[in-house]
N, C-alpha and C positions, 0 to 999 in steps of 0.2 A: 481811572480815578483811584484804586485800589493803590496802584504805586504809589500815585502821587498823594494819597495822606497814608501812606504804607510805608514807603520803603523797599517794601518786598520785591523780589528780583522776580522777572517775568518764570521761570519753571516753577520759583517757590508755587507764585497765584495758580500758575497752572496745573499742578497736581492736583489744587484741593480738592478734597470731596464733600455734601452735600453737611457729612455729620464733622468734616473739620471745623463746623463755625459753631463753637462752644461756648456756654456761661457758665462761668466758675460761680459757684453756690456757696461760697461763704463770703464775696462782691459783688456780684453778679454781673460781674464785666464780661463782655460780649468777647470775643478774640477769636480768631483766625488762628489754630492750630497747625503751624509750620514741623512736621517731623518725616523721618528719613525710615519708618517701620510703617508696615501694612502698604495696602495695594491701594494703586490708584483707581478712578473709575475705569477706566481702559484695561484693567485687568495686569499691570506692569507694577513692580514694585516700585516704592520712592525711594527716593535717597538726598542727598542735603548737599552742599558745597561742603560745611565745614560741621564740626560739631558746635559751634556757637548757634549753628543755623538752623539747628532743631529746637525751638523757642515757640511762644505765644506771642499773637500780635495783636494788641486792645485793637477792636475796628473802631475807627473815626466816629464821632459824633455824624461829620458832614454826611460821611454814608449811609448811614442810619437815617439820617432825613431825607436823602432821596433814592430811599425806598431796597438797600441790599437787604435786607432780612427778609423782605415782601418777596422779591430774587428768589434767595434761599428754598424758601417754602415753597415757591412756584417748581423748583430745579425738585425737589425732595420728590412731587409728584411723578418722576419720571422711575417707576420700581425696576428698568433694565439698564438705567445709565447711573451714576451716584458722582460725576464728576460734577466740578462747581459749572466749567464753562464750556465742557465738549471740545478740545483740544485735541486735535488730531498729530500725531507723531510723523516728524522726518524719517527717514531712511537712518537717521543716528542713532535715533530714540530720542528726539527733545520735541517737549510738547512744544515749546515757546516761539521756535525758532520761522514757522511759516507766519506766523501774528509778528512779529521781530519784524520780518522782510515787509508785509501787509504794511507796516508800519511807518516805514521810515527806509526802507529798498528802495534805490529810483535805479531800474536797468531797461538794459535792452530788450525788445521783444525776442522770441526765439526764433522767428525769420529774420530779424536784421531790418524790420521795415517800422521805422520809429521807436518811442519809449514806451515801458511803464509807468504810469509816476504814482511817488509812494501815499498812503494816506497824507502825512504832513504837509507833502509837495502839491496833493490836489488841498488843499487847505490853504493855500500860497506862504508854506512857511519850506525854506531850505532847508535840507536834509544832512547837508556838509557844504565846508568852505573854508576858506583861508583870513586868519586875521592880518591885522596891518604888517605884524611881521613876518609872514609868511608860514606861520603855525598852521596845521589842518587843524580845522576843527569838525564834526559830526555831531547832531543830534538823532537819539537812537530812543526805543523804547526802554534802555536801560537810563536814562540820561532824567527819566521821571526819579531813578531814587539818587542819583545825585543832588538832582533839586530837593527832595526832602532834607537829605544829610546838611547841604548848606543852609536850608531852611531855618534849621533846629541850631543851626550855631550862631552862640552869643545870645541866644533865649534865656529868659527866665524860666522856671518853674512857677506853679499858682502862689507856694510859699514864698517865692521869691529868691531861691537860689538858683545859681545860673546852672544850668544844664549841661553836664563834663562829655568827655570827648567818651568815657565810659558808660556815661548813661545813652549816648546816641549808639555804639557799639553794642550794648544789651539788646536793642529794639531791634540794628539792622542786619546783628547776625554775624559780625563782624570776624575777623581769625586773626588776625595779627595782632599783637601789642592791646587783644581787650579781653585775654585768658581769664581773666576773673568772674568776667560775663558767664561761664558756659554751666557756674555753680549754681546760679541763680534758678533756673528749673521751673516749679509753680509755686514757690514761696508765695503766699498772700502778697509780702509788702513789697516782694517786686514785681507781681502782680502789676501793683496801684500803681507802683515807677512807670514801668512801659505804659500805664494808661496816661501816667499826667505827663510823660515827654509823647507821644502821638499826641493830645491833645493840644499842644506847642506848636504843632506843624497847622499854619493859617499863612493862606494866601490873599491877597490884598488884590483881587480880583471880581468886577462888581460883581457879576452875578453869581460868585462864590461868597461873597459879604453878604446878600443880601439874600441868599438862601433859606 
């Protein structure tokens, strides 16, 4: 749920720690501190994809209703772990990647005698496939901030401007053609920005409507 009113790429979520979920005290907007300095709970340093990628991310209202700060708090009580979600590390070093495969992996067993099927696949939702023109297509645990990204396009704002390919580039961290993004930092008023474009991001799903 975290991606999908996020954005945030599965290692971002997965580094955080207990004290990355910050309220700025001159808004007091909640946010999900994304940075590439200090240690994770696991005792390993962080690091970023890009430098746009060390950014604040307003948390969702929808989270906040059902119940991540209550999370939070409950996670804070644990004084020998400080990670958000106990993410255990591959052989690479990426927290993300055994949650990734948990996800959306459908493979073989390691004797050869039937499948694994991935979370989405025991859910009867396909994994990967082919369109009418023979395009593959895949849905992955990355494919939640895709769906944000197109979410957020051709949105308004509350004020009523439409929501620039710059202002979605601020929120997701973006590195290409959104350089401007990386000045922005903890300024108050872009602060407010990444809250009122997350707050854009609404799914037309009942019992996310009716939440």
């Amino acid at each position: 749920m975290i991606a999908l009113f996020s954005g945030a790429r599965l290692e971002e979520i997965g580094q955080l720690n207990t004290d990355d979920i910050k309220t700025c005290p001159d808004t007091n907007i909640i946010y999900m501190n994304i940075t590439d300095s200090g240690i994770s709970g696991d005792g390993k340093r962080k690091h970023a994809k890009n430098k746009n990628s060390v950014r604040p991310i307003p948390v969702h209202s929808t989270l906040i209703e059902m119940g991540f700060l209550e999370y939070v708090e409950k996670r804070k009580q644990d004084k020998k772990d400080k990670s958000l979600f106990k993410l255990k590390r591959d052989n690479q070093g990426r927290l993300g990647k055994g949650l990734s495969n948990w996800f959306s992996r459908f493979e073989k067993r390691p004797n050869g005698n039937g499948h694994i099927l991935s979370y989405i696949e025991r859910r009867g939702v396909a994994s990967k496939g082919r369109y009418e023109t023979g395009e593959r297509w895949t849905k992955t645990f990355h494919s939640f901030r895709h769906t944000a990204i197109d979410n957020l396009r051709g949105k308004k704002l509350d004020g009523g401007q439409f929501i620039r390919e710059q202002d979605i580039g601020l929120v997701m961290g973006h590195e290409k053609g959104k350089l401007e993004t990386a000045s922005y930092g903890m300024d108050r008023s872009q602060l407010e920005l990444r809250k009122a474009v997350i707050k854009a991001i609404q799914y037309q799903v009942p019992w996310l409507v009716d939440h």
